[in-house]
C-alpha positions in Angstrom: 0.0 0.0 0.0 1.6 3.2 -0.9 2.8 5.6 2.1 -0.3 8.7 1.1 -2.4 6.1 1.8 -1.4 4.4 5.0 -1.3 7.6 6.3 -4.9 8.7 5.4 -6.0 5.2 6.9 -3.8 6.1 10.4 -5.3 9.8 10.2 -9.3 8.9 9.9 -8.5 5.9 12.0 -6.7 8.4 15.0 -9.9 11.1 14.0 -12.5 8.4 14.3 -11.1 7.6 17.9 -11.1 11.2 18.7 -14.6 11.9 17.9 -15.8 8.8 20.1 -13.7 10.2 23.5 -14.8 14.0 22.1 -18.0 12.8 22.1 -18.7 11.1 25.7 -16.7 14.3 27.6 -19.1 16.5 26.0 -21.9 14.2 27.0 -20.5 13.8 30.6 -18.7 17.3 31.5 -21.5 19.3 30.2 -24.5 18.3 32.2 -22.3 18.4 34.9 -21.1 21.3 34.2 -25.0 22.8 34.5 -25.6 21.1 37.2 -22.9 22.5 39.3 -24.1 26.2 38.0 -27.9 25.7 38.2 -27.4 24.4 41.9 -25.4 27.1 43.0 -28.0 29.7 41.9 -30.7 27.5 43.1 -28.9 27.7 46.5 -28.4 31.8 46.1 -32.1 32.2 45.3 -32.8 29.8 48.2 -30.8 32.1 50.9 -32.1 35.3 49.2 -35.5 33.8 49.5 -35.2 33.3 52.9 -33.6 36.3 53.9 -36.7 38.0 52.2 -38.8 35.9 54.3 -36.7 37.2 57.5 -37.1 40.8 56.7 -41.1 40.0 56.4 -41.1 38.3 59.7 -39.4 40.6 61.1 -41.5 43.9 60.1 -44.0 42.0 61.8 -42.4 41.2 65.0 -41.4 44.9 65.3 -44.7 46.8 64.2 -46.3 45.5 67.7 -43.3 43.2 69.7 -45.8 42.7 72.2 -49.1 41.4 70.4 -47.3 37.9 70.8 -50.9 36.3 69.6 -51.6 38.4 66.7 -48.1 38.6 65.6 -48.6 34.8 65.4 -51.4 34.9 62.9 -49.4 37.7 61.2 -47.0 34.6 60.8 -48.7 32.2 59.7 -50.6 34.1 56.9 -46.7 34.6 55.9 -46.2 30.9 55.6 -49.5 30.2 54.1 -48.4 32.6 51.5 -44.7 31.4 50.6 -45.9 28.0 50.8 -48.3 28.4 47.9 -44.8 28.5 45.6 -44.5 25.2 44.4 -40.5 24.9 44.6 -41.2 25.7 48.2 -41.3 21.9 50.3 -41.4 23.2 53.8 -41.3 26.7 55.4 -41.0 27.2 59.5 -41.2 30.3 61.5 -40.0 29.9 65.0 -40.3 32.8 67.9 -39.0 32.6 71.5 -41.7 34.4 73.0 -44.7 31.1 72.0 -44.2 27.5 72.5 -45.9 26.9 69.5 -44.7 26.9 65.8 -46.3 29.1 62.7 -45.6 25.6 60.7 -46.0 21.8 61.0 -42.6 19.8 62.4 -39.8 19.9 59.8 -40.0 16.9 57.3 -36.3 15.4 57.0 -34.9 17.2 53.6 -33.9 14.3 51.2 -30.8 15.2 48.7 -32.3 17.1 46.2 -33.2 19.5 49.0 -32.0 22.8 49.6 -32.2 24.2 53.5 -31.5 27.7 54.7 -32.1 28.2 57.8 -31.9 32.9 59.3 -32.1 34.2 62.9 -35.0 36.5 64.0 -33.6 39.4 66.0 -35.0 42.5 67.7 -32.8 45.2 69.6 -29.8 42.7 68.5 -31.5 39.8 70.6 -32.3 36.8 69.1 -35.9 35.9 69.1 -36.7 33.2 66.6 -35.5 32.1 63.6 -36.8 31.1 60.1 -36.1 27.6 58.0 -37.1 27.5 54.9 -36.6 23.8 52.5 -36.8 24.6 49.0 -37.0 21.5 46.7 -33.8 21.3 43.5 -35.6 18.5 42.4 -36.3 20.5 38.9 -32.4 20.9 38.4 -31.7 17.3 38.7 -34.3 16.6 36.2 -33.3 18.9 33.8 -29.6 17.5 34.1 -31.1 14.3 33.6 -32.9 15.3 30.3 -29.4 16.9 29.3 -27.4 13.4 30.1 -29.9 12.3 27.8 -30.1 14.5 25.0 -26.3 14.8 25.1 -25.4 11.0 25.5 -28.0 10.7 22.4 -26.1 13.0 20.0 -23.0 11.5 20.8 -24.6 8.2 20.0 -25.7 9.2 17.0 -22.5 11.1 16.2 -20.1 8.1 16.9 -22.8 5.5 15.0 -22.8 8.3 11.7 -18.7 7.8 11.6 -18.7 4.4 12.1 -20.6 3.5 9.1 -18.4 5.7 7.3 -15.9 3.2 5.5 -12.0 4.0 6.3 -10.8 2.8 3.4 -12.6 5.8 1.4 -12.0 8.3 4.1 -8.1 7.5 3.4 -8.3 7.4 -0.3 -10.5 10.4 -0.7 -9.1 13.6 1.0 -11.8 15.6 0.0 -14.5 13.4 1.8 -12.3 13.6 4.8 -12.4 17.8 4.7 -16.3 17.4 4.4 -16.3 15.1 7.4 -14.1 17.5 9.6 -16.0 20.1 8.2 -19.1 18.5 9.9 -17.7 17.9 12.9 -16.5 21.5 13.6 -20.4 22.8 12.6 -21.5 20.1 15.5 -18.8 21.0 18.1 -19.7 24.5 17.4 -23.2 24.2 18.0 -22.8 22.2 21.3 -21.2 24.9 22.6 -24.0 27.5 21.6 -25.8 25.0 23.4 -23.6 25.2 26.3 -23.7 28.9 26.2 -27.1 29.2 25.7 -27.4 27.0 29.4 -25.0 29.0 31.1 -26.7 32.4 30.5 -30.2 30.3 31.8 -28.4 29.3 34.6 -27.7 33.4 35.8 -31.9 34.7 34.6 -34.7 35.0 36.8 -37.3 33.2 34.5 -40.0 34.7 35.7 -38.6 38.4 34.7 -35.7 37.7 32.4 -33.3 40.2 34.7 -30.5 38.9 35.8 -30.8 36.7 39.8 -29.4 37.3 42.8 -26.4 35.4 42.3 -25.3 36.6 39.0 -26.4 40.2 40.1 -23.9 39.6 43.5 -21.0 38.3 40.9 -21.5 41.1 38.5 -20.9 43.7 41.8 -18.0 41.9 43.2 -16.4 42.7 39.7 -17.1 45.6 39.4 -15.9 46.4 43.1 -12.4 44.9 42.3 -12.2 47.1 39.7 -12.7 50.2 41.8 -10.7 49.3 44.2 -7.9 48.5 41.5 -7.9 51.4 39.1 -10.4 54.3 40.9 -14.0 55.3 40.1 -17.5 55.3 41.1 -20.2 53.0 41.1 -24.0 53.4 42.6 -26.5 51.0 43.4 -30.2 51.4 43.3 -32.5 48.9 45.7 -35.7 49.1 44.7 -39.4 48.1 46.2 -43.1 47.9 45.0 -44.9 49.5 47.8 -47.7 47.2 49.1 -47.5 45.0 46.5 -48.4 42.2 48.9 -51.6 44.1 49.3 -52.0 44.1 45.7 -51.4 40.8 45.0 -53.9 39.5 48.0 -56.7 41.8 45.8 -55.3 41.3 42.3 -54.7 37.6 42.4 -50.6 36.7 41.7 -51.0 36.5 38.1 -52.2 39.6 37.8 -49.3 40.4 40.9 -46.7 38.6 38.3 -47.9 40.9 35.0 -47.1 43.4 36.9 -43.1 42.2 37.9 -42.7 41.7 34.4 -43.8 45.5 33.3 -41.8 46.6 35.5 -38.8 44.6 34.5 -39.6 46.1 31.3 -39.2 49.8 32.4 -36.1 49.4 34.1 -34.3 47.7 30.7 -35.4 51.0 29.5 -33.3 53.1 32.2 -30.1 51.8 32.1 -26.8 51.0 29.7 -25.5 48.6 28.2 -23.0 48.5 31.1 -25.3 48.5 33.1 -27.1 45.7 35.1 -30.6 45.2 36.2 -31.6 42.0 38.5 -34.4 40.7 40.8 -33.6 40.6 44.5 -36.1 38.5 45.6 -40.1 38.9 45.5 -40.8 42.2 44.7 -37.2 43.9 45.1 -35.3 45.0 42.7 -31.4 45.8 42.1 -29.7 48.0 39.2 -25.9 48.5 39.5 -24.4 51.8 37.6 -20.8 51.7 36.9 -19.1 55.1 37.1 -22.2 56.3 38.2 -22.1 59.0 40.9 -24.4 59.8 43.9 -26.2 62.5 41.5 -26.4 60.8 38.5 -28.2 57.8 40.7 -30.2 60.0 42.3 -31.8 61.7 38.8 -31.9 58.3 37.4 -33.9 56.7 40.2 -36.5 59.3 40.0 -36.5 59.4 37.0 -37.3 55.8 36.8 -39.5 56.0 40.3 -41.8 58.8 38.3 -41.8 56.0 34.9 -43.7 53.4 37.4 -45.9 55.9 39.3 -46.9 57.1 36.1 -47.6 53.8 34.3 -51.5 52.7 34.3 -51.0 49.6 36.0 -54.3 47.2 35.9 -56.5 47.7 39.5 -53.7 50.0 40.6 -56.8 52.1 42.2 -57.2 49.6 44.5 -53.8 50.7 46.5 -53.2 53.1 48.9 -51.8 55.6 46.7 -54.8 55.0 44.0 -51.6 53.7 41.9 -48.5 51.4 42.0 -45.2 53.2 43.2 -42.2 52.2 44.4 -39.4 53.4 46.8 -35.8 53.3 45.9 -32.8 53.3 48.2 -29.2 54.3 46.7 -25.4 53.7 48.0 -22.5 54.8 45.7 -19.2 53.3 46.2 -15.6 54.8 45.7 -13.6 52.4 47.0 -12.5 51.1 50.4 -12.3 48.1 52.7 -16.0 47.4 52.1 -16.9 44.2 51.1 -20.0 43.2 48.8 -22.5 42.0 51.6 -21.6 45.5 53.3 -22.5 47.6 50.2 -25.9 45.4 49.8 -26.5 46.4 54.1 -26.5 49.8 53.1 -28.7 50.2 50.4 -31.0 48.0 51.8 -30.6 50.4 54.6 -31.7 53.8 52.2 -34.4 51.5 51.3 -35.9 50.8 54.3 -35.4 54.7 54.9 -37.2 55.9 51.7 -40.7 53.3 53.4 -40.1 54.9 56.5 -40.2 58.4 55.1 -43.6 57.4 53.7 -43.0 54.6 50.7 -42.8 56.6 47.2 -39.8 58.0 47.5 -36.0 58.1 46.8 -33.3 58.1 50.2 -29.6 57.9 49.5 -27.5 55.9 52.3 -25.6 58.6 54.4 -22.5 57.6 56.9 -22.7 58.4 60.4 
């Protein structure tokens, strides 16, 4: 057999091996791959969740600290109400102050579980705490139905090129360039795939903002960057006022319409640079590189007047005959502050823009 050809056979022989070991890591590292990235974030969501639930329970407790009975119904209207989610398993508020429980006894978490359990304090004395088990049982069987799909077109791959005969492959270069041709087309579209799952694994579905975790990440960056080369970034916090009121008139579908509307508006407000996110129920976040304090401040009114403005369906049902929202705002310059500190103090101009009478826009100020 001349040389040209022996080594055609050795080349589509050593490619045809290649494609069967390219083929099972991509069906193995991948769906592992998404399965190590959608449990992360479903752990994130699962501790902003609960810390959500915290702050809830904990405007309760301190609106009347004493009315230990109603606070207790309060409580368990909270629970009733989380518990309607169906990734929610089990959700239990406990307080030091009642022997009872706003919840049934904890069911034993199996391994597709995801538990986070937050302290309940008032005056900086603990109180109660809140455990919340949230079920990842849609993560595993969507890595299953990747396994699958993935192990399938690798199955079908390897099967395609071993039908193809050899001998031809090493007598016909041209056949071979088709066939390589092929197999770059498919390795390219397994990783749009891939890419396509790693930006799913970082959205809130229900809004198509960014989550918590990816909107945390995307800060941290940022942050280290500052704190490298200089500059200024602001974040906005943002909250529907009584939107637990709406949604207990409205119905949550109508509650969810309106999440996604205003979803909508913020894309509207900010860069390309720029990040909008969902915090958790009806909290927002928008980070604004080399944004400062001023700049944040017109573009949070600017954005707080969009939603006031907006004709919002049953809106005349709330307080305000309308749906508004209150904005809190921290700008960062650098500094030994870390991530969790920066999210403290907006939340902090938050909860200072609903105490100054919801509607508003309050910038974090140092003591």
């Amino acid at each position: 057999m001349p040389k040209d050809k022996k080594f055609g056979k050795l080349l589509a022989t050593r490619m045809f091996v290649l494609a069967i070991i390219t083929g099972l890591l991509i069906s193995l590292c991948t769906p592992l791959t998404y399965l190590g990235w959608a449990w992360r974030a479903k752990q994130a969501d699962t501790a902003a969740l609960a810390q959500q639930i915290a702050r809830e329970a904990q405007e309760i407790i301190i609106s009347s600290p004493d009315a230990h009975q109603h606070n207790l119904q309060l409580l368990n209207r909270l629970v009733s109400h989380y518990q309607q989610k169906p990734d929610i398993k089990h959700l239990k508020i406990t307080t030091n102050w009642l022997n009872s429980e706003s919840s049934a006894t904890t069911p034993s978490p199996s391994i597709f579980d995801v538990t986070r359990r937050v302290d309940l304090t008032f005056h900086g004395t603990p109180y109660g705490y809140i455990e919340l088990t949230a079920t990842a049982t849609s993560v595993i069987m969507s890595t299953m139905l990747l396994v699958g799909i993935f192990f399938g077109l690798g199955l079908l791959t390897n099967t395609l090129l071993y039908r193809l005969p050899v001998g031809i492959i090493s007598e016909n270069e041209k056949d071979l360039d088709i066939m390589t041709a092929k197999l770059k087309n498919k390795a390219a579209e397994l990783a749009h795939v891939q890419n396509i799952l790693e930006q799913a694994s970082f959205i809130d579905c229900k809004t198509g903002l960014c989550n918590t975790s990816q909107s945390i990440k995307f800060l941290d960056e940022e942050m280290a960057k500052i704190s490298s080369y200089g500059g200024s970034l602001s974040v906005l916090m943002m909250d529907i006022d009584h939107f637990k009121q709406y949604n207990d008139h409205s119905g949550y579908t109508q509650g969810d319409e309106v999440l996604v509307t205003i979803s909508t508006l913020l894309k509207t407000y900010i860069r390309n640079n720029d990040l909008a996110g969902r915090f958790g129920g009806e909290e927002f976040i928008i980070i604004l590189p080399d944004v400062d304090k001023f700049q944040a401040i017109a573009t949070a009114d600017r954005l707080r007047v969009s939603i006031e403005r907006y004709p919002f369906p049953n809106e005349e049902h709330q307080p305000a005959n309308r749906i508004t929202v209150s904005i809190g705002i921290c700008t960062y310059t650098g500094g030994p502050l870390s991530v969790q500190q920066l999210i403290a103090q907006v939340e902090q101009a938050l909860q200072q823009a609903k105490n100054d009478g919801r509607n508003t826009v309050s910038i974090y100020q140092t003591t």
